[in-house]
C-alpha positions as CSV (number, residue, x, y, z in Angstrom):
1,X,-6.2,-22.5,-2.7
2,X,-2.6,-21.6,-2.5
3,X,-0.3,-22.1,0.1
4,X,-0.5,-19.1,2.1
5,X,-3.9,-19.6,2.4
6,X,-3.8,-22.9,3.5
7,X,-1.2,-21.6,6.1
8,X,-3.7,-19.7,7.5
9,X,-7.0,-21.4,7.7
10,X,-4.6,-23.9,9.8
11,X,-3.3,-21.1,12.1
12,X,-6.9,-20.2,12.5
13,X,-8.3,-23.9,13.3
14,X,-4.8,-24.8,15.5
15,X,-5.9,-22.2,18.0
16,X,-9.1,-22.7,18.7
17,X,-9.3,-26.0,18.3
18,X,-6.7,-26.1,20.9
19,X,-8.3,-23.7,23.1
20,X,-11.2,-25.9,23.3
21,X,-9.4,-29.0,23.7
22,X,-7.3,-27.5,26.5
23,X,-10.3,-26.5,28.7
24,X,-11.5,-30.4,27.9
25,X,-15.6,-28.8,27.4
26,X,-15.2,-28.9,23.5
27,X,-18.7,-29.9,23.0
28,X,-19.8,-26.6,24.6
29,X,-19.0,-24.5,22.0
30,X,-21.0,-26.1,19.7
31,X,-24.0,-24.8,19.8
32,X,-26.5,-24.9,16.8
33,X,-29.1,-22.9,17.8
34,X,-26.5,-20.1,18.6
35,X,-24.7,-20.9,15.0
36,X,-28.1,-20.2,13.4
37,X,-29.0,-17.2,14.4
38,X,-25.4,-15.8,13.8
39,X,-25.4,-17.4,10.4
40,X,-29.4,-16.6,9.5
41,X,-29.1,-13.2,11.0
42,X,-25.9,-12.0,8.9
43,X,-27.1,-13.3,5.5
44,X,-30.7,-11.9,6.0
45,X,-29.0,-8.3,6.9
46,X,-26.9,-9.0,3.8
47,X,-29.6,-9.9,1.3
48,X,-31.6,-6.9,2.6
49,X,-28.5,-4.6,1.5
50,X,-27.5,-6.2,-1.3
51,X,-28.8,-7.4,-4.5
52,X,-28.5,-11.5,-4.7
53,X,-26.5,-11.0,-8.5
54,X,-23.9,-8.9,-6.3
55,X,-23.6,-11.3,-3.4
56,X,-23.1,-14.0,-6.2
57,X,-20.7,-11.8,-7.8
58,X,-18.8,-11.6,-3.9
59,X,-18.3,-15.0,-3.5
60,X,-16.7,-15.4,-7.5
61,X,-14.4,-12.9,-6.6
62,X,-13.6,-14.4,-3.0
63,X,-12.9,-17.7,-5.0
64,X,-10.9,-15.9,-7.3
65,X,-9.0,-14.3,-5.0
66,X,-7.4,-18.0,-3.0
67,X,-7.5,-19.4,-6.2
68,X,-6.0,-17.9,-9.0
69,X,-3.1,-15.3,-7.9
70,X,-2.7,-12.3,-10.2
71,X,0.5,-12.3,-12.8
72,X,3.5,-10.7,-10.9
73,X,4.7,-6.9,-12.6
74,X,8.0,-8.5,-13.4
75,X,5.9,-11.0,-16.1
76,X,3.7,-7.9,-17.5
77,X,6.8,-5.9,-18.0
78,X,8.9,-8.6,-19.7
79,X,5.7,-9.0,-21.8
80,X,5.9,-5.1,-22.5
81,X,9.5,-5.3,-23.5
82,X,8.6,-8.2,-26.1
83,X,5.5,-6.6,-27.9
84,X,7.4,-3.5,-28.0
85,X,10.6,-5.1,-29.6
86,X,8.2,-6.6,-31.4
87,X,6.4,-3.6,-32.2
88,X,9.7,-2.4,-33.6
89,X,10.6,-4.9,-35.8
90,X,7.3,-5.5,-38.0
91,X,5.3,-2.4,-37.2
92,X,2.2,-1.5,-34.8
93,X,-0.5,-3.6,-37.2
94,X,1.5,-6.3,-36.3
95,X,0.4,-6.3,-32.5
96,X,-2.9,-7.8,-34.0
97,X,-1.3,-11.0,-33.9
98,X,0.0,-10.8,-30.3
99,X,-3.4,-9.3,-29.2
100,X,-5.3,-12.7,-30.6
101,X,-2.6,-14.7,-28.2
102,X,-3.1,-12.7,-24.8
103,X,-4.8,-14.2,-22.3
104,X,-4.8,-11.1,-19.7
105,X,-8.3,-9.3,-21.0
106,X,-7.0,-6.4,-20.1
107,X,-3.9,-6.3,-22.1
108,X,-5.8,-7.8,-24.7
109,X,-8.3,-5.1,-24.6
110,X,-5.4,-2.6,-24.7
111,X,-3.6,-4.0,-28.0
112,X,-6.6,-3.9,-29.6
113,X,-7.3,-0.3,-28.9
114,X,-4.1,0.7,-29.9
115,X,-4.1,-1.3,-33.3
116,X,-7.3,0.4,-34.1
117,X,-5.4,3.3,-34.4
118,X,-6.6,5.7,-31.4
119,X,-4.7,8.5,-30.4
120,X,-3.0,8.4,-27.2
121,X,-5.1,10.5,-24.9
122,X,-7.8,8.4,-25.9
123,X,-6.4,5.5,-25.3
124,X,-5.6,6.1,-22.1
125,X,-9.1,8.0,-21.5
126,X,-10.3,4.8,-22.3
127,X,-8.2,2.2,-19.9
128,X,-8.3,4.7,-17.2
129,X,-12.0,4.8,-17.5
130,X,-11.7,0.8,-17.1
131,X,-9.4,0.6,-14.4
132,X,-11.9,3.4,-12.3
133,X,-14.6,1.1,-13.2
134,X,-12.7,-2.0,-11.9
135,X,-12.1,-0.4,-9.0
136,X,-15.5,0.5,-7.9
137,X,-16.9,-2.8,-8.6
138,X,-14.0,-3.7,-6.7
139,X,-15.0,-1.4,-3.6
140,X,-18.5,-2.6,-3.5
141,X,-17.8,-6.4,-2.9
142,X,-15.0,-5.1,-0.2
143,X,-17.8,-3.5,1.2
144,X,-20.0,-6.1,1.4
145,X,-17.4,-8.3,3.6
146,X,-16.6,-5.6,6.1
147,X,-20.8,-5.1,6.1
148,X,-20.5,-8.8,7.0
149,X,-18.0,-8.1,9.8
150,X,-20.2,-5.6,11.2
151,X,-23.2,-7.9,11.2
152,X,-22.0,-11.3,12.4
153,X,-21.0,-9.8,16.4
154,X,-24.3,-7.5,16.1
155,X,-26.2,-11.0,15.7
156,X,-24.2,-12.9,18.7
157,X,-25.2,-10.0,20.9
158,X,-28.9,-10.6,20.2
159,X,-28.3,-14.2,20.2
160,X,-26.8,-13.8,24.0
161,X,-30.3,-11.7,24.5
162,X,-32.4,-14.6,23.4
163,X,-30.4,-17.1,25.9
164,X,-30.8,-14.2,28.9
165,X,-34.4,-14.2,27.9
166,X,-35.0,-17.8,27.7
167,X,-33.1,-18.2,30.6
168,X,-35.4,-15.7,32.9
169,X,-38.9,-17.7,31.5
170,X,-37.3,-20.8,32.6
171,X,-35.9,-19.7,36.0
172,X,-37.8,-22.3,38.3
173,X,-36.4,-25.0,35.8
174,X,-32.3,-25.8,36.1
175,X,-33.1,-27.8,32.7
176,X,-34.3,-24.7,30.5
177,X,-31.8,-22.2,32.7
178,X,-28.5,-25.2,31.2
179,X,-30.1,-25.4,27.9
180,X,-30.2,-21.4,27.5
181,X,-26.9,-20.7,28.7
182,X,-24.7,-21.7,26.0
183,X,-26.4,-19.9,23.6
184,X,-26.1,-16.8,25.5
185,X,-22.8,-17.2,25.8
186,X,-21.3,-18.5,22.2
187,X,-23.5,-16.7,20.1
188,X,-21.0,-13.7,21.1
189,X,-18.4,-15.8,20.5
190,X,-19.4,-17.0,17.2
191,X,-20.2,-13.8,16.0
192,X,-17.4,-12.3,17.1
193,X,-14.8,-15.1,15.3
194,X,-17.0,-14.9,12.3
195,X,-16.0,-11.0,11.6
196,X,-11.9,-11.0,12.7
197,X,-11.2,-14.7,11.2
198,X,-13.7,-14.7,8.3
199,X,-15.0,-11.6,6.8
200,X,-12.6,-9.1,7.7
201,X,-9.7,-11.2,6.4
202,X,-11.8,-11.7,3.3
203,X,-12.5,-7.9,2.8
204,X,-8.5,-6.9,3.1
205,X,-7.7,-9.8,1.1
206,X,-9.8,-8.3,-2.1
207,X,-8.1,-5.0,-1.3
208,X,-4.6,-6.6,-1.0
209,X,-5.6,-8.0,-4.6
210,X,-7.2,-5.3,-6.1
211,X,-4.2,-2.6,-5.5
212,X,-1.9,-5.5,-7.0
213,X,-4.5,-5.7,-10.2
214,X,-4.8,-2.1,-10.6
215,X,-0.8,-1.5,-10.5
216,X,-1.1,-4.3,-13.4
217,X,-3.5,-2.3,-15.0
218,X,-1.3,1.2,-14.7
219,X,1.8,-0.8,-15.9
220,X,-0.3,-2.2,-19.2
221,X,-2.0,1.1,-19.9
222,X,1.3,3.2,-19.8
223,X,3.1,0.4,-21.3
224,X,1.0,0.0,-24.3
225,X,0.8,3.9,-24.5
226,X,4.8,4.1,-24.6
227,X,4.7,1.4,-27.4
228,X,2.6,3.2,-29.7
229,X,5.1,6.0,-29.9
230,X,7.6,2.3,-30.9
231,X,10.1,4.0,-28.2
232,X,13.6,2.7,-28.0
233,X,12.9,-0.6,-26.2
234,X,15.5,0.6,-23.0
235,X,13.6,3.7,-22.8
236,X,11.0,1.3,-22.1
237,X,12.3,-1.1,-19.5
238,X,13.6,1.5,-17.2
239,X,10.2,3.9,-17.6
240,X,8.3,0.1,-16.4
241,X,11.0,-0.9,-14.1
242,X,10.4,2.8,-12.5
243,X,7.0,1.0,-11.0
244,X,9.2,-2.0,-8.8
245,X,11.4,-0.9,-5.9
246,X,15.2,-1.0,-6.7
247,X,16.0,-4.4,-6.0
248,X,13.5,-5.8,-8.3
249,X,14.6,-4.0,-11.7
250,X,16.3,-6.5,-14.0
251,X,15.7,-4.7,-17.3
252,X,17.6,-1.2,-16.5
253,X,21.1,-2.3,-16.6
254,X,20.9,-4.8,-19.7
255,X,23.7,-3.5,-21.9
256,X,23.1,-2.0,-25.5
257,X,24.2,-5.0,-27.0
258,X,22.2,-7.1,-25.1
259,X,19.2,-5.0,-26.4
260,X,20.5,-5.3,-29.7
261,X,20.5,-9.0,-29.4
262,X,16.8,-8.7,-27.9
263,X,15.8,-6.8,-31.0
264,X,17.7,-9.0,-33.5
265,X,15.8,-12.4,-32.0
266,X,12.7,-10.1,-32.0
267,X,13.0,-10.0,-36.0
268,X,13.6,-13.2,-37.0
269,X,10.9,-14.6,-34.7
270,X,8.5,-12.0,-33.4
271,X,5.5,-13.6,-33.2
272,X,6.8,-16.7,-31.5
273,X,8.4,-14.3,-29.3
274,X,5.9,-12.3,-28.0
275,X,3.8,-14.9,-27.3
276,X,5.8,-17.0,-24.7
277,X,6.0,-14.1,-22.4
278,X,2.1,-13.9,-22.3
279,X,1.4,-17.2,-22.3
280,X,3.7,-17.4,-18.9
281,X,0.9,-14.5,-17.0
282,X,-2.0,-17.5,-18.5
283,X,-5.4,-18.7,-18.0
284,X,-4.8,-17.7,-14.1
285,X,-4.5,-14.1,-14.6
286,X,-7.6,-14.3,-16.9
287,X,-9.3,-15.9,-14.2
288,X,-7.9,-13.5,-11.3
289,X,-9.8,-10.8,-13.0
290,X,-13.4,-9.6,-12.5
């Protein structure tokens, strides 16, 4: 888990833990009956939706998505600039090599293609095809979690019903009437902290992620594109940089002799060259992606 994360599970559990210690009745908002039919009620709705491969698939990707944070566009575009310088200096076969040594599938998958020798509309009929692909599966799961949302306070209303009705057959009897009460009462609650601290959060969190991903995936597909055409490497950099907001472009400005220099280093050690930059996006971006 990373640290913002961790920042905000404690958020989360600092308030209402203090808001039950506060009032001094902590022990009546624990209620397991009330916990139950929240929690059975919103995974029976979802495996009546859902297929159980898919909700499987859900929970990867919420692991993924706290665990393993996806490479930043400033590492793919370095990357970029390396295989492209060099790209230059030993020819496009050469990117077989540096395709072996990726980590991130999809730029793996996108070396490859171009190596092959495919034009470049379908190359990039073939990545955007991916990335639409990615997205959807993306969508689905997202969908699942704000399903979720929807379900969880839908089940503390009817667990609130079952207290009120448990509540009128044991009228005559204060015992049944104190027993039923809590549950009518944080089964709302439950529910209702469930969808806007849990599954909501979740569902924005894959969407946060995937829009980061699929810039990622534009950068790599136009990228690779570009470097089958073995542009001029500062042609490059400033048609990548175009994707980061002003103040994060590093490449643009590097003078012609420090290109030169770039491309010089690129000759006498290519390989070893192009291969730090992806090693640096590494297992975690591999991971990141579903």
């Amino acid at each position: 888990m990373n640290r913002h994360s961790a920042i905000a599970i404690a958020l989360f559990s600092g308030v209402f833990l203090a808001g039950f210690l506060v009032q001094g009745n902590a022990a009546l908002f624990v209620n397991a009956t009330a916990f139950a039919i929240v929690a059975c009620g919103t995974l029976g709705a979802l495996f009546l939706c859902y297929p159980a491969a898919d909700l499987g698939a859900a929970l990867r990707v919420t692991r993924n998505l706290y665990r393993y944070p996806p490479p930043t566009s400033n590492e793919v575009i370095h990357t970029l600039i390396e295989i492209a310088l060099h790209s230059r200096a030993k020819g496009v076969l050469a990117l077989e090599t540096v395709s072996g040594q990726s980590t991130l599938t999809f730029l793996k998958r996108a070396l490859a293609l171009l190596v092959d020798g495919l034009r470049e509309d379908e190359l990039a009929e073939i990545l955007h095809a991916e990335m639409a692909h990615f997205r959807q599966r993306r969508a689905q799961i997202e969908r699942m979690f704000r399903q979720a949302a929807l379900f969880a306070p839908a089940f503390g209303v009817a667990g609130s019903v079952v207290g009120l009705i448990d509540m009128l057959a044991g009228i005559t009897e204060p015992g049944v009437i104190l027993g039923s009460i809590p549950v009518a009462l944080v089964s709302p609650l439950y529910g209702i902290v469930a969808a806007n601290s849990l599954f909501f959060p979740i569902a924005e969190g894959i969407h946060a992620k995937t829009e980061k991903e699929l810039l990622i995936h534009k950068l790599i597909a136009d990228g690779v594109a570009v470097i089958g055409r073995e542009p001029n490497p500062r042609r490059l950099a400033i048609m990548l940089e175009s994707f980061l907001t002003p103040s994060a472009r590093t490449l643009e400005n590097l003078s012609l002799n420090e290109l030169r220099e770039r491309l010089r280093e690129a000759r006498e050690g290519g390989a070893a060259r192009a291969a730090r930059p992806l090693s640096r996006i590494g297992e975690a971006a591999a991971r990141a992606r579903t």
